[in-house]
C-alpha positions in Angstrom: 14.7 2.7 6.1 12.9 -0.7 6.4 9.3 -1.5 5.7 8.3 -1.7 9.4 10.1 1.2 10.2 8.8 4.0 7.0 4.7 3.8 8.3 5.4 4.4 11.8 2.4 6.6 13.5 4.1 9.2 15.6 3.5 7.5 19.1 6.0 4.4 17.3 3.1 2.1 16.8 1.8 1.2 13.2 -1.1 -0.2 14.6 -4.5 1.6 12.8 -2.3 1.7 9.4 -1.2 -2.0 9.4 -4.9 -3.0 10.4 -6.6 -1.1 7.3 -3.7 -2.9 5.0 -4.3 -6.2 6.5 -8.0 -4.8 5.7 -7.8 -4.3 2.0 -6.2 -7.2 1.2 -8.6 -9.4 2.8 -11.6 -7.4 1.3 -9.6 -8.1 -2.4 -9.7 -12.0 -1.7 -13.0 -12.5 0.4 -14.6 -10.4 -2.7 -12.9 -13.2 -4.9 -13.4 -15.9 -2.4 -9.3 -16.6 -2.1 -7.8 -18.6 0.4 -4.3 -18.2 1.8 -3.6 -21.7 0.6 -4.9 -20.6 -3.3 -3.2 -17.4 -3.1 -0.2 -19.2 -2.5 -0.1 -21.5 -5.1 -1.5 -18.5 -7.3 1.8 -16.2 -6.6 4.4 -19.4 -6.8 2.9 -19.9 -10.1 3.6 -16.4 -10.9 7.5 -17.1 -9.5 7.0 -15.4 -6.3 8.1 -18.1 -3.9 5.2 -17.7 -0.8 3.5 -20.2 1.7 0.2 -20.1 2.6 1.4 -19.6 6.2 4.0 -16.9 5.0 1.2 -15.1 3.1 -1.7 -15.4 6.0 1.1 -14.2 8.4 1.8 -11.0 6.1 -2.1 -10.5 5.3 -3.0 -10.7 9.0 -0.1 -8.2 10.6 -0.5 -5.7 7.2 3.3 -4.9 7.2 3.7 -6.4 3.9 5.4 -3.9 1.3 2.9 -2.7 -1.8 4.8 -4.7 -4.0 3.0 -7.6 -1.8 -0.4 -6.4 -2.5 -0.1 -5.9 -5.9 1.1 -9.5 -6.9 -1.7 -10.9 -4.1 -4.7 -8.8 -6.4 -2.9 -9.7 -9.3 -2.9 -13.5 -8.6 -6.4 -13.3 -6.8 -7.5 -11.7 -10.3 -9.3 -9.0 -8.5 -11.0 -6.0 -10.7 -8.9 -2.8 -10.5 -9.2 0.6 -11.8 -7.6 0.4 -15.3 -4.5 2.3 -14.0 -3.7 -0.1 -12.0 -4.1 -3.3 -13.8 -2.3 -1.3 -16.3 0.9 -1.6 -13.9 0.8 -4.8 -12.7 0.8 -6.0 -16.3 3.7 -3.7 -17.9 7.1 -5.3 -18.0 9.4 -5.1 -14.8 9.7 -5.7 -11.3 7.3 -5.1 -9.1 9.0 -2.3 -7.5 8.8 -1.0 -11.3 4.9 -1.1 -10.9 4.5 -0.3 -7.7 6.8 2.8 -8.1 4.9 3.5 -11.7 1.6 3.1 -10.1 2.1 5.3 -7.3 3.7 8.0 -9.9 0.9 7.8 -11.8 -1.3 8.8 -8.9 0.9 11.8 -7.9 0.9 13.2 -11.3 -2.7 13.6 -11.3 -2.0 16.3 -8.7 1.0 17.8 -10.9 1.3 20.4 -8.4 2.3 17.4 -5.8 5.8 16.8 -5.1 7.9 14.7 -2.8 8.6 17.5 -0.4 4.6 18.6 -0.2 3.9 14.9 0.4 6.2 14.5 3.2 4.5 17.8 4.8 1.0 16.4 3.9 1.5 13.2 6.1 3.6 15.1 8.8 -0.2 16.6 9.3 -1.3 13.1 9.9 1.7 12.0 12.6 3.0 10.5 9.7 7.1 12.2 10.1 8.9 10.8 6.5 11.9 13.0 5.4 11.3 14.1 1.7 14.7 12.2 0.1 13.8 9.0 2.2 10.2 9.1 0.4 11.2 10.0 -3.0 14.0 7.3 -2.8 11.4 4.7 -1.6 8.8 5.9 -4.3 10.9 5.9 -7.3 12.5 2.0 -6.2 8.6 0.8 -5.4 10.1 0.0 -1.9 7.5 1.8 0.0 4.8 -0.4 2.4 1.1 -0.9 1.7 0.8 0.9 5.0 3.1 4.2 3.6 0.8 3.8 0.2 -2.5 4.1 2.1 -1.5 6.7 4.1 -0.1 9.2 0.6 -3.5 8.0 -0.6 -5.2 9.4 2.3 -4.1 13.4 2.2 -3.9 13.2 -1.7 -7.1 11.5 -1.9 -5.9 9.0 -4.9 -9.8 7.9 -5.8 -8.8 4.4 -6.7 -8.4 3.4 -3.1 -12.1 3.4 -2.5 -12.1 0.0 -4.4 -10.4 -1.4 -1.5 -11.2 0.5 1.4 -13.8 3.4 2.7 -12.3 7.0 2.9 -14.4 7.2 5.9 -11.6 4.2 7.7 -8.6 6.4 6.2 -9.8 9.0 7.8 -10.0 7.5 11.5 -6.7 6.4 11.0 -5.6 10.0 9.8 -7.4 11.7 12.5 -5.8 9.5 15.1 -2.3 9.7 13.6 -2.9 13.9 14.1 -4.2 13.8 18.0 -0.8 11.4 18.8 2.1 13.6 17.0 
C-alpha cells in the first residue's frame, strides 16, 4: 500500500490529515528558525540526498512518510521527548526508528494491538486492514499522516510537542461525520 494511499480519510481525500503533518513540521522548524534551503543542506549532510525544493514540496503537501519527519527534526535539532530522540539516535535505518518509536508508544498501552488499532481509526473514517498496519508499523513504512492519526485515538502524549490535541481532534471528528 503506498504512502498516499495508507492515510486516506474515508471520502478518498487526505486532506485535514496531510495539512496537520505539513503543520507539525513547519511548527518544528519555525520553532528553530529552519529554512527549506538549511534543512536541506542539514539532511544531505546527514546522507539523505534532499533539495530545498524537494523538501518545501514534501513539507507543504504533508504526504511525506514519518521516516521524513524524523530525519527533518533530527537535522533541524529540534527538542523531543526523550523517547524519541532516543530513536532517531539508535543505530539503523530510519524505518528502524520510526517502526521502534511508534512500538514504543503502543506498548505504553500494552493492552493495544494491531487489530484494536485498526478498529480505533476505523472510528475516525480512518479504514486500514490490521496485517497492512502491522506490516507497515514493524518496516517504519507508515506516513506522518497514518502516525498522527494512531496518535490521535491512542492519545501518544508526545504529540503535543508538535501539534494541539484540540487540531487532532477536528480532523478525527471530521474523518467520523464522512465514513
Amino acid at each position: 500500500m503506498s504512502t498516499q494511499m495508507q492515510a486516506k480519510d474515508a471520502d478518498g481525500s487526505e486532506g485535514s490529515w496531510a495539512r496537520l503533518a505539513s503543520r507539525a513540521i513547519r511548527v518544528a522548524l519555525t520553532r528553530q528558525d529552519v529554512s527549506y534551503a538549511q534543512l536541506a543542506a542539514e539532511l544531505n549532510r546527514m546522507g539523505i540526498s534532499e533539495s530545498a525544493r524537494s523538501v518545501e514540496g514534501k513539507v507543504q503537501r504533508g504526504t511525506f512518510r514519518f521516516t521524513f519527519f524524523l530525519q527533518a527534526l533530527a537535522a533541524a535539532r529540534v527538542d523531543c521527548p526523550e523517547a524519541w530522540a532516543q530513536r532517531w539516535a539508535a543505530a539503523g535505518t530510519w524505518e528502524d526508528r520510526a517502526s521502534s518509536l511508534l512500538g514504543y508508544l503502543m506498548s505504553q498501552q500494552p493492552w493495544l494491538d494491531w487489530r484494536l488499532l485498526a478498529q480505533r481509526l476505523s472510528e475516525i473514517g480512518i479504514e486500514v486492514q490490521p496485517e497492512n498496519l502491522r506490516v507497515q508499523g514493524e518496516e517504519g513504512t507508515f506516513s506522518a499522516a497514518l502516525f498522527l492519526q494512531c496518535a490521535t485515538v491512542c492519545r501518544f502524549e508526545d504529540v503535543r510537542s508538535f501539534l494541539d490535541f484540540s487540531s487532532l481532534n477536528v480532523a478525527a471528528l471530521a474523518g467520523r461525520a464522512g465514513s
